[in-house]
TIVODO-325714 format. One record per residue: x, y, z of N, C-alpha, C in turn; residue in one letter. Coordinates in steps of 0.05 Angstrom, whole numbers, plus 32768, in hexadecimal, padded with zeros to 4 digits. Atoms other than C-alpha are relative to their C-alpha. Example, Ala and Ser with C-alpha at 12.3 -4.5 7.8 and 13.67 -1.06 7.14 Angstrom:
BEGIN
80127FE8800080F67FA6809C801280188000a/7FF07FE87FFF81117FEB808F7FF18016800Es/
***
This chain:
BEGIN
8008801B80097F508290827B7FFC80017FE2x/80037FFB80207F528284822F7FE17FF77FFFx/80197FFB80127F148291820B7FE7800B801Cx/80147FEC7FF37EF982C482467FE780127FE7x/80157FDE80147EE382FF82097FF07FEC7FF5x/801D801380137EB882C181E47FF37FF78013x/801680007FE57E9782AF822A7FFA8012800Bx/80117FDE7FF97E8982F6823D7FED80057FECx/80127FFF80147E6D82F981F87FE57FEF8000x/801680137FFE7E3F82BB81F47FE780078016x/80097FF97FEC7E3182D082377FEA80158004x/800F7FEB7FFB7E0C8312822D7FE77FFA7FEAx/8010800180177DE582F281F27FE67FF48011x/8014800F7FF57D9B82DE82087FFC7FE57FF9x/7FFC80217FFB7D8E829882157FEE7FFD7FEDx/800C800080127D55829C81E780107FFD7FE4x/7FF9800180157D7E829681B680177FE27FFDx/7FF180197FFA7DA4825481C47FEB7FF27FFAx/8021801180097D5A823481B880057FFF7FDDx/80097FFB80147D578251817880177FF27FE9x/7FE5800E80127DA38239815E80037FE78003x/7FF680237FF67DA381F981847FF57FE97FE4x/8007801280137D7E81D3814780057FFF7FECx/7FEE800680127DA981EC8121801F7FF97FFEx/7FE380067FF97DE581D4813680107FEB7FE6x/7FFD801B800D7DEA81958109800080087FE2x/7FFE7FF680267DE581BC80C3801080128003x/7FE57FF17FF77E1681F180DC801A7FEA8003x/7FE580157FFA7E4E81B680F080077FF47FE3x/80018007801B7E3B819780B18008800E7FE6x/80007FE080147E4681D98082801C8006800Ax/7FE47FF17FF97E8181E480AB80217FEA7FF2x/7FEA802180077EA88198809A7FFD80037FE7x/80027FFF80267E91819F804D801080177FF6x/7FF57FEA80067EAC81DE8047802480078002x/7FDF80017FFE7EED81D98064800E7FE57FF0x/7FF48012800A7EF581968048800280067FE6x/7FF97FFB801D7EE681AF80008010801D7FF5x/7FE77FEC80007F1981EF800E80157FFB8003x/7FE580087FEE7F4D81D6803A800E7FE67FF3x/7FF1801980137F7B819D800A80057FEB8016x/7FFD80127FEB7F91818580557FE37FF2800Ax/801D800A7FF17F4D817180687FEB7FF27FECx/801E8005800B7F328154802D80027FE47FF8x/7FFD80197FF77F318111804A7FE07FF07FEEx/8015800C7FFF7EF980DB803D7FEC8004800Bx/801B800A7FEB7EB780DE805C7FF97FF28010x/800480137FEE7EB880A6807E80247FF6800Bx/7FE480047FFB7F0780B0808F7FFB80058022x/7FFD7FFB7FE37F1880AE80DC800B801C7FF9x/7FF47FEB80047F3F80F080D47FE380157FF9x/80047FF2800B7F05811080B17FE17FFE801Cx/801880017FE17ECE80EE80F8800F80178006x/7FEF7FE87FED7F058118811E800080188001x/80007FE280017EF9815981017FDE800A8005x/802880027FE97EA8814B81047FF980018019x/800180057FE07EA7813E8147800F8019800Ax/7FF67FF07FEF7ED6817981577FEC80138000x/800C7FE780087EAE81AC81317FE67FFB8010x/801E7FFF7FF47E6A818E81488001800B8017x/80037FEF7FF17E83819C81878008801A8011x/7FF57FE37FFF7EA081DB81847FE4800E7FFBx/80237FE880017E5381FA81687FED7FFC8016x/8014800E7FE67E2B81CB81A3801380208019x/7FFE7FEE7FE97E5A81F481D2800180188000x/80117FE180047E4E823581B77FEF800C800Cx/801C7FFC80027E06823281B57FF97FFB8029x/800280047FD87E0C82128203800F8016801Cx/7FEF7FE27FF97E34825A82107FED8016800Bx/80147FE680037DFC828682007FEF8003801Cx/80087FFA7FE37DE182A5823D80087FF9801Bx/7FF780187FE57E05827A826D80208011800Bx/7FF67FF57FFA7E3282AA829380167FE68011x/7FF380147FED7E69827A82BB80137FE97FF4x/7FFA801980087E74824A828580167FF58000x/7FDE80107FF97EAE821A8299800080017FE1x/7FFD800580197ED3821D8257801D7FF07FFDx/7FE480117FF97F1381F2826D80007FEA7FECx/8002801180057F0181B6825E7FFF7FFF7FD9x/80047FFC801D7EE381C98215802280057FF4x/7FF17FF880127F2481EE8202801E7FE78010x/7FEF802180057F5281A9821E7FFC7FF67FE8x/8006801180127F2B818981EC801180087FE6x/7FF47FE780127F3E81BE81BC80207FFC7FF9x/7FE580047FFD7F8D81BB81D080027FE67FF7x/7FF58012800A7F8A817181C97FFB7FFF7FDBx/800E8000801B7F668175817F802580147FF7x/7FE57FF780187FAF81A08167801B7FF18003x/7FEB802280027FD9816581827FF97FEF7FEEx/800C801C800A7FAB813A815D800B80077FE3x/7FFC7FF480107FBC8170811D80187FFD7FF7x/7FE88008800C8003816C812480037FE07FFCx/800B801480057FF88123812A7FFF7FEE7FEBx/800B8003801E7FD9811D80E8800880057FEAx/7FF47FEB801B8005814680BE7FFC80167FF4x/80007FE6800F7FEB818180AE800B8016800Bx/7FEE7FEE7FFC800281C980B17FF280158014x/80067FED7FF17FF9820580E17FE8800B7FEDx/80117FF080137FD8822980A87FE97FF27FF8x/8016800980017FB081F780927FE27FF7801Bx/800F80027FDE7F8C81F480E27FF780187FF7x/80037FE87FF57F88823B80E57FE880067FE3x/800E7FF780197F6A823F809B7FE77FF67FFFx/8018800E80037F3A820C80AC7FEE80118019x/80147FF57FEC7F1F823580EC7FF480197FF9x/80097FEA80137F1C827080C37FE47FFB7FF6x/801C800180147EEB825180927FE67FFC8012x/8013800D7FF47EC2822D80CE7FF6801D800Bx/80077FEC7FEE7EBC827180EF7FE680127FECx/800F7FEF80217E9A829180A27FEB7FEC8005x/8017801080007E708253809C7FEF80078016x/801980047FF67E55825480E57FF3801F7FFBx/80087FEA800C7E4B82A380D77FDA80047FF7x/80147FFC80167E21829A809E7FE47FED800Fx/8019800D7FFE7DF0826B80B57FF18000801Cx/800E7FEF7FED7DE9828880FF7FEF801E7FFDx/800D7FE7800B7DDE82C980E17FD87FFF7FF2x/8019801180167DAB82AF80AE7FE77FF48017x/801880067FEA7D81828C80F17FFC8017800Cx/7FFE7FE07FF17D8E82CE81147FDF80078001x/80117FE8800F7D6782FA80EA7FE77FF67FEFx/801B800180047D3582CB80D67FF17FFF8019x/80087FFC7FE77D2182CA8126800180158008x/80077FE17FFD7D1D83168128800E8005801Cx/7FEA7FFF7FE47D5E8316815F800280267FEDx/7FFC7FE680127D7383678158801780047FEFx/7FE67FFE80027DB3837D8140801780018010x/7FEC80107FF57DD9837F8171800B7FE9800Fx/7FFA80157FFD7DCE8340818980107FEA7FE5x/7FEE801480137DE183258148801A800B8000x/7FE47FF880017E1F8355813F800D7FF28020x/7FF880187FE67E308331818D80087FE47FF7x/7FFF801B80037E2982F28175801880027FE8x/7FE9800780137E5982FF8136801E8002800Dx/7FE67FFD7FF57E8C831E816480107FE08014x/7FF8801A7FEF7E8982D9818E80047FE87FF1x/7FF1801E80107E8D82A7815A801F80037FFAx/7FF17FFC80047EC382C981478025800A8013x/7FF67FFF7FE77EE282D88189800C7FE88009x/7FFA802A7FFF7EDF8286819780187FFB7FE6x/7FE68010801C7EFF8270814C801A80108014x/7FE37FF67FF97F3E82A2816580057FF58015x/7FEF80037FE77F3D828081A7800A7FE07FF5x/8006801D800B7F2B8239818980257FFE7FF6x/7FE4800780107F708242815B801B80028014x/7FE980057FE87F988257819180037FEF8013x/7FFB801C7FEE7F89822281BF800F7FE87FEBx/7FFA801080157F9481F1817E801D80027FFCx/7FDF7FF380097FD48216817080157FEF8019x/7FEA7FF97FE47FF3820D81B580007FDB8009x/7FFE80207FFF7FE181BB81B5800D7FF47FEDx/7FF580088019800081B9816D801780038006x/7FE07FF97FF9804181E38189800B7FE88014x/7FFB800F7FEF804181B181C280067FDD7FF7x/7FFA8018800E8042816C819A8007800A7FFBx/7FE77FFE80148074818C816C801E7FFF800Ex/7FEA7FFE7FF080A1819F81A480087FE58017x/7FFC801C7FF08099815A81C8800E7FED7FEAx/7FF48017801D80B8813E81837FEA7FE18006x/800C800C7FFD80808115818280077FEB7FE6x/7FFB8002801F808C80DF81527FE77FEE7FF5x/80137FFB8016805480DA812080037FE67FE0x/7FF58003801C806E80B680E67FEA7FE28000x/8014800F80098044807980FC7FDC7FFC7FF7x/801A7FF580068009809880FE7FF280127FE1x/80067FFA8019800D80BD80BD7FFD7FE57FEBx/800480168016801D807F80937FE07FF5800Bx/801A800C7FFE7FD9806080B27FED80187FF5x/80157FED800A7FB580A080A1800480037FE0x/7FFD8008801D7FD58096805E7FF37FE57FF0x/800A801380127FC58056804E7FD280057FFFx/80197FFD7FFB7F788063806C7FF5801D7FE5x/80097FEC80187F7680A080387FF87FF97FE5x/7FF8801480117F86806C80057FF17FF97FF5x/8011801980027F5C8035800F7FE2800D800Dx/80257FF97FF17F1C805E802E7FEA80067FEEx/80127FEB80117EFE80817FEE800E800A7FE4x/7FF77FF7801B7F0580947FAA800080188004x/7FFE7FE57FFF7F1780D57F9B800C800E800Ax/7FEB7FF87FF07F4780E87FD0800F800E7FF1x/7FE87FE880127F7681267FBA80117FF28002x/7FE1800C80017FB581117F9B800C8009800Fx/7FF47FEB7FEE7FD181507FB880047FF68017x/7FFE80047FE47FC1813B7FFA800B7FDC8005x/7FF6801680017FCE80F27FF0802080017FFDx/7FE47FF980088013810F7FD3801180048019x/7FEC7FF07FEC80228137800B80067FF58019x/7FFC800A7FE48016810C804380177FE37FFAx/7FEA80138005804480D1801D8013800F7FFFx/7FE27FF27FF080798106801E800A80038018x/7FF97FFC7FE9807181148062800A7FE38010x/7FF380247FF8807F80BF806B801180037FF2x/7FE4800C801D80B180B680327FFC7FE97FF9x/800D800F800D8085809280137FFB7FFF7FE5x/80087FFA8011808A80957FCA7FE37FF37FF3x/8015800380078047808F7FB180057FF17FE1x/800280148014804780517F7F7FEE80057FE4x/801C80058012802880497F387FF07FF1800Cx/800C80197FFB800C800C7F4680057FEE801Ax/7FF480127FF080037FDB7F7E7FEB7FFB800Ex/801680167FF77FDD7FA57FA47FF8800D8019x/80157FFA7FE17FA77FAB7FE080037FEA800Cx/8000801A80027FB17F7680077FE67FFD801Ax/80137FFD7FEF7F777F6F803480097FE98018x/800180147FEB7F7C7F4580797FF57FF68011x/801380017FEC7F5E7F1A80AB800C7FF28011x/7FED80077FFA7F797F0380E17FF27FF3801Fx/800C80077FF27F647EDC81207FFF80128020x/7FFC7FED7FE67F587F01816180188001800Cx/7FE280037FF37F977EEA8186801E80077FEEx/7FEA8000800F7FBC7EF88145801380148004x/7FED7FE080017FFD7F328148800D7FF27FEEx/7FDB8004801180357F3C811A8011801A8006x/7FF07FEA7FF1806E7F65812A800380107FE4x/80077FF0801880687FA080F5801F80077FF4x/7FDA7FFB800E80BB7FA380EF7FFF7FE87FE8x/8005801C801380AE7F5E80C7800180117FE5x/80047FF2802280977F94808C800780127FFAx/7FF07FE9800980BE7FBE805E7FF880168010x/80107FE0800680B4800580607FF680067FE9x/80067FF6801580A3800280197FDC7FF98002x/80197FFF8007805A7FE3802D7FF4800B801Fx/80137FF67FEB8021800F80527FF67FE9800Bx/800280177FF180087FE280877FEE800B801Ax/80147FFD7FE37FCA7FDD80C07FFF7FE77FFCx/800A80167FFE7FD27FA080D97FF48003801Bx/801180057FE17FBA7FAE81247FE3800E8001x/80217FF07FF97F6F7FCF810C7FF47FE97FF9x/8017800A7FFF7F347FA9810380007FEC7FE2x/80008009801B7F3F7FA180B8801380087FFCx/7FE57FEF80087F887FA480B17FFC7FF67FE7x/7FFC800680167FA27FA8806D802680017FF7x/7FDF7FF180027FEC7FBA80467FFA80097FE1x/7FF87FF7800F7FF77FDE800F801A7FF97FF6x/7FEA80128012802A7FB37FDD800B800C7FE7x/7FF97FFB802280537FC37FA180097FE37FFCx/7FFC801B8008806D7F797FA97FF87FF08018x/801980127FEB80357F507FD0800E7FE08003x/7FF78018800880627F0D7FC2801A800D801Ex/7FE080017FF080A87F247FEE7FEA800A801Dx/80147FF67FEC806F7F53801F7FF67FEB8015x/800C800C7FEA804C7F188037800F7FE48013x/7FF380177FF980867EEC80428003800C8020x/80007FFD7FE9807F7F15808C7FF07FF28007x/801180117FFC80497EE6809A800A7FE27FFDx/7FF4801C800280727EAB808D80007FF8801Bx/800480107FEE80637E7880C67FF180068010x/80127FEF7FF6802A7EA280DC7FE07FFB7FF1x/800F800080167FF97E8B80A37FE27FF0800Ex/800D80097FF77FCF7E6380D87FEC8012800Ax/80107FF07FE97FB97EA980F77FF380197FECx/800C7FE9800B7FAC7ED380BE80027FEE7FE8x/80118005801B7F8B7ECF807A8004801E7FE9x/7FEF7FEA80167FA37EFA803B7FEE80087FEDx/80027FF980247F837F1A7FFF8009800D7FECx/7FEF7FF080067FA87F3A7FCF7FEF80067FE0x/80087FFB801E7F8B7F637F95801080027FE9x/7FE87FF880147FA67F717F4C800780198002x/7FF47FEA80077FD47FA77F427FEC80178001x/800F7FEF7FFF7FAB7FEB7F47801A801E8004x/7FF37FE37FF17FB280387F497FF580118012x/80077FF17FEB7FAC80697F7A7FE17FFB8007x/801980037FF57F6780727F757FF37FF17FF5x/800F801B7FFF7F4F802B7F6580027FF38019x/7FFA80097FE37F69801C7FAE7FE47FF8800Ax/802080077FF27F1F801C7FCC7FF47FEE7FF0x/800C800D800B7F0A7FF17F9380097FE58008x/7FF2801A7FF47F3F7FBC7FA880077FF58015x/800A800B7FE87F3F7FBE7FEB7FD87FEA7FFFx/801C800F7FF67EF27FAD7FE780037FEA7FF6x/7FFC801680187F067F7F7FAE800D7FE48015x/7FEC80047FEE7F377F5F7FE07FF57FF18018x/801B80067FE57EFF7F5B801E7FEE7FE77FFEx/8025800B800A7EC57F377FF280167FE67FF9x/7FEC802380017F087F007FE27FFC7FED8014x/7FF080087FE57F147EF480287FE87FFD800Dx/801180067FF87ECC7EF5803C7FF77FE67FEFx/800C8011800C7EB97ECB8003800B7FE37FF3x/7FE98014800C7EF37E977FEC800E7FF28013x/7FF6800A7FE97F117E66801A80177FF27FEEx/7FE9801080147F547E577FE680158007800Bx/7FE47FFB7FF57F877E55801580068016801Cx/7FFC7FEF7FF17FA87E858044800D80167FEAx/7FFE7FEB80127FBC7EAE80077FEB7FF97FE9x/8010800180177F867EC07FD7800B80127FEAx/7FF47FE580117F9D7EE77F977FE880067FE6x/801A7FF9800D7F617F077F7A80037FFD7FE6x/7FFC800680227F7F7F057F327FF27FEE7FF4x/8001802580097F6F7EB77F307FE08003800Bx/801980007FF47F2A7EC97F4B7FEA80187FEFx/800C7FE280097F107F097F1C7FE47FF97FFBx/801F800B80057ED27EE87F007FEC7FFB8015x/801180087FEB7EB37EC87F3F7FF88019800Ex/7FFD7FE77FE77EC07F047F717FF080217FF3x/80157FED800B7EA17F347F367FE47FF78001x/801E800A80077E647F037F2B7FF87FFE801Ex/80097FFE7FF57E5E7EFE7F6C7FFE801A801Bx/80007FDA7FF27E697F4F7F8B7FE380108002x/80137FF97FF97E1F7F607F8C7FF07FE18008x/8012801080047DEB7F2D7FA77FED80057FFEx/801D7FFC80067DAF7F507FA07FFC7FFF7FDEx/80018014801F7DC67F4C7F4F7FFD7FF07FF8x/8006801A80057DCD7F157F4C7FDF7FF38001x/801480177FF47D8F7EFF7F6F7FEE800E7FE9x/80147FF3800E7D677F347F4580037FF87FDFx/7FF98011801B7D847F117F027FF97FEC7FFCx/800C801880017D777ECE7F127FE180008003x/80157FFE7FF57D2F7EE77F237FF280097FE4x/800C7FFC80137D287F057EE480087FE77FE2x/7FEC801180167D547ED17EB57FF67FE58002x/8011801A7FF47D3B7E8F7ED87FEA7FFF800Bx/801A80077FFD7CF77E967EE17FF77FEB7FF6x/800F801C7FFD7CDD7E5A7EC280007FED800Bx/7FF980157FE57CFC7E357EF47FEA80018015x/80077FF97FF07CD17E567F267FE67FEA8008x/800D801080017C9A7E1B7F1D80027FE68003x/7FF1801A80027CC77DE17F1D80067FF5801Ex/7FED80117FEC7CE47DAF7F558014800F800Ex/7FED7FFC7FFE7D1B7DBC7F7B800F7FF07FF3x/7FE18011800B7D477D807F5B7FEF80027FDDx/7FF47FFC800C7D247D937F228008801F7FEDx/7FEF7FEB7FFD7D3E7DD87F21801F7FF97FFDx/7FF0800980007D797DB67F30800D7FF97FE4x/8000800A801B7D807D897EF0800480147FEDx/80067FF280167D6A7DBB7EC5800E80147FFFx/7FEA7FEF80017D9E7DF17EDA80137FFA7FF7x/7FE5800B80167DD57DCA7ECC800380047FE6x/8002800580207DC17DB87E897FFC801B7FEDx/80017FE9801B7DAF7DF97E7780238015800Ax/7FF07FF67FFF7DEF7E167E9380197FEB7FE8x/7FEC800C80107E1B7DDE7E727FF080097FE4x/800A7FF780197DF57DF27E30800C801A7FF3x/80027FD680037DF87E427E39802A7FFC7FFAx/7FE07FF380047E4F7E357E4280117FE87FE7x/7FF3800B80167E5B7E007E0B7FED80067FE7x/80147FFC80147E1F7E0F7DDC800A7FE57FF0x/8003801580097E287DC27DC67FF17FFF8001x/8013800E800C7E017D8F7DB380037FEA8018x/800A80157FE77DDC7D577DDE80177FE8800Fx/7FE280187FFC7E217D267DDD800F80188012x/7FED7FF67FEE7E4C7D657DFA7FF98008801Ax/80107FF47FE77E1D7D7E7E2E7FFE7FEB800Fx/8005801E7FEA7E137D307E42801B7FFC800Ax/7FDF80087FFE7E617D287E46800C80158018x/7FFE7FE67FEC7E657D6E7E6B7FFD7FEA8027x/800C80097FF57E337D4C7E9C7FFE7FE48008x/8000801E7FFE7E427D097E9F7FE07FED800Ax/802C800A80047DF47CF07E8C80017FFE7FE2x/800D800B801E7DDE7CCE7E4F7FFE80187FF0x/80057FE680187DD17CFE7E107FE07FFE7FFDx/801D8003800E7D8C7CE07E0A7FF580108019x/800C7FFC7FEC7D817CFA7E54800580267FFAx/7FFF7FEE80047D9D7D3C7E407FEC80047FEBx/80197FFD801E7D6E7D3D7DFC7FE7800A8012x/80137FF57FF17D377D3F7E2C7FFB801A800Ex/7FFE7FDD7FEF7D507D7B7E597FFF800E7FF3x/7FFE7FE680117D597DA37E1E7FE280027FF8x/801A800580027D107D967E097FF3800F800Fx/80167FF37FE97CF77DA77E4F800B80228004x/7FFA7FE080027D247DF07E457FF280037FF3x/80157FF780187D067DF77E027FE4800A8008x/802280017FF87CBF7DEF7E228003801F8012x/7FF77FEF7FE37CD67E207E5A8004801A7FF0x/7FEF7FDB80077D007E5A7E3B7FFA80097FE1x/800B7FFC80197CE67E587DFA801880097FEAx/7FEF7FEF800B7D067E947DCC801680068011x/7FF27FF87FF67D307EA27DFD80237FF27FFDx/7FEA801280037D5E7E6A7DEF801880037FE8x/7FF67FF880257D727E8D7DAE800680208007x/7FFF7FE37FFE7D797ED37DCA8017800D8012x/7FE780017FEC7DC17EE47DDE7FF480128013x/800A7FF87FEE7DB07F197E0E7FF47FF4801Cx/800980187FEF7D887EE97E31800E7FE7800Ex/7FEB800C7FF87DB87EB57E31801380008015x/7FE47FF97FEB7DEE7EDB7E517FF2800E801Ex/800980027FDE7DC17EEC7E8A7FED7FE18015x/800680167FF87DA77EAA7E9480227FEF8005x/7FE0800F7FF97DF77E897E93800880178016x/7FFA7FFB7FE87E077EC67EC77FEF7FF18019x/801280097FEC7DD17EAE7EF2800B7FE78019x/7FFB801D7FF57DDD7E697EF280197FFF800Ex/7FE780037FF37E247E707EFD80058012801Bx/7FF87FF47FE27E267EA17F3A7FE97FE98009x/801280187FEA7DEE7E697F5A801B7FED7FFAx/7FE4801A80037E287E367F478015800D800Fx/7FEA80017FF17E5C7E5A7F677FF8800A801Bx/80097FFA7FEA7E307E717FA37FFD7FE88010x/800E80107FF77E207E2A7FA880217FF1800Ex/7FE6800F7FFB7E6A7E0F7FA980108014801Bx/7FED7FEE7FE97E827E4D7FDC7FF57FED8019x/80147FFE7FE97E497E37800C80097FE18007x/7FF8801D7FF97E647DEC8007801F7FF9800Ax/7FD17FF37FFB7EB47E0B80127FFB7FFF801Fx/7FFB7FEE7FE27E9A7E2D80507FF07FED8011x/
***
């Protein structure tokens, strides 16, 4: 049965000592994913990449069933090393290489090592229980890879075909996180025949529950999830791209950022998101025509914490006349006229404006003279003005 010599091993270890590792399980798995991810070029996915859950979850429970080994003579280990076999289907799968599997079980095997060792011997276990325990971590990794191996040989030899699944793991490398290796970004658009673009649009999507599109509709030149949760496409020309959506425009909703590189991707997808959550201009939005609003309004706790510090004298006033008096000081703050242009702005008498400016004066004092000030009192006002006009869209 594969992985008998690492269950004979575990096996002769006292159970007392499964107590003592079990609470460390969770900083061992953890030590083991950082490590290979910041060695292994194939693995040095996002943090919050599906690909990079997949290897968390393997490893976490590859050390849980270790530790659930120790003393336990009998232990069914079938099931565990299925899991195992399917995890090097999942490998070939994904794109990477024999070497890079095998390199990564290597390292996991050093890491758990070190930091079993390290609990060992501060719990006064003897030697040869620890020399036991090194022979069985290491006993497991060799079986671990060979089971891995023989699920990887098995998708390869089923000509499994893959190619859609890489481009989604491509574009998700993309759009998940800054920082992503080029290298690896490189190598997995080779493995699509995907030349990797200077430049090019995010297009974010939304789309109604019942919505499908048939994914032949779109080149091969643009990456594309339209059946996840938050599909998107990756564009070099977002104009010819979305004409697959033509007569479809009732079921989905578009955003399309400006031009970008590689790793501005995560800036423009989000960029892209906060459109399509926040703008109701159509069934194509094109963020270009939108840069100001969608910046002024990308934090709201800024905002709120600006207007809190910038418009305080308001804080005593009316609602209408809060009202009044915003205007006037916003039409002021963006023409810096005089009482006739601000009234004309405003369509209200000059003599009625004369007054509002008066009741600023009284209000903001110096401040009315102190650019600094200024320009955070005109942000203010204007994200409340365009918060006020979204809320009247939607």
């Amino acid at each position: 049965m594969t992985g008998r010599r690492s269950g004979d091993l575990w096996a002769s270890l006292p159970r007392e000592m499964a107590l003592v590792l079990r609470p460390h399980a969770g900083v061992i798995s953890r030590a083991i994913v950082e490590e290979v991810r910041r060695t292994v070029p194939a693995y040095a996915r996002p943090a919050n990449s599906v690909t990079t859950g997949n290897v968390v979850e393997t490893v976490e429970l590859a050390v849980r069933h270790c530790i659930e080994r120790i003393g336990e003579p009998g232990h069914a280990d079938e099931t565990w090393f299925a899991l195992f076999r399917q995890r090097g289907r999942l490998e070939f799968g994904e794109g990477r290489t024999l070497d890079a599997l095998q390199t990564a079980a290597m390292i996991g095997g050093r890491v758990a090592w070190r930091h079993v060792s390290a609990a060992l011997n501060r719990s006064g276990f003897g030697l040869a229980d620890v020399a036991t325990t090194a022979e069985a971590i290491f006993a497991y990794v060799d079986e671990l890879s060979v089971t891995a191996l023989e699920g990887y040989h098995e998708a390869s030899a089923q000509g499994v075909d893959i190619t859609a699944q890489r481009r989604h793991q491509l574009l998700e490398l993309i759009v998940s996180a800054p920082g992503s290796s080029k290298l690896t970004i490189a190598g997995l658009a080779n493995a699509v025949a995907w030349p990797v673009p200077e430049r090019f649009t995010v297009i974010a999507l939304c789309r109604n529950e019942e919505a499908s599109l048939p994914t032949e509709l779109l080149p091969a030149s643009a990456l594309a999830t339209v059946d996840s949760a938050e599909p998107c496409l990756l564009s070099t020309d977002p104009v010819a791209d979305l004409r697959a959506f033509d007569g479809q425009w009732e079921s989905w909703r578009a955003a399309v950022s400006p031009p970008v590189a590689v790793d501005e991707a995560p800036a423009a997808l989000r960029t892209a998101r906060r459109a399509l959550a926040l703008l109701g201009d159509g069934p194509v939005i094109w963020c270009q025509d939108h840069l100001a609003t969608l910046w002024l309004l990308s934090e709201g706790f800024l905002a709120e914490e600006l207007a809190k510090r910038s418009l305080d004298p308001f804080d005593a006033l009316t609602e209408k006349q809060r009202e009044r008096l915003s205007e006037t000081l916003l039409a002021w703050l963006e023409t810096r006229g005089g009482a006739p242009e601000v009234a004309k702005r405003l369509d209200v008498h000059p003599q009625t404006v004369r007054a509002r400016l008066h009741q600023l004066e009284d209000l903001f004092g110096e401040r009315l003279r102190d650019p600094d000030s200024r320009l955070d009192m005109q942000l203010a006002l204007r994200v409340r003005q365009l918060s006020e006009q979204l809320a009247q869209a939607n």
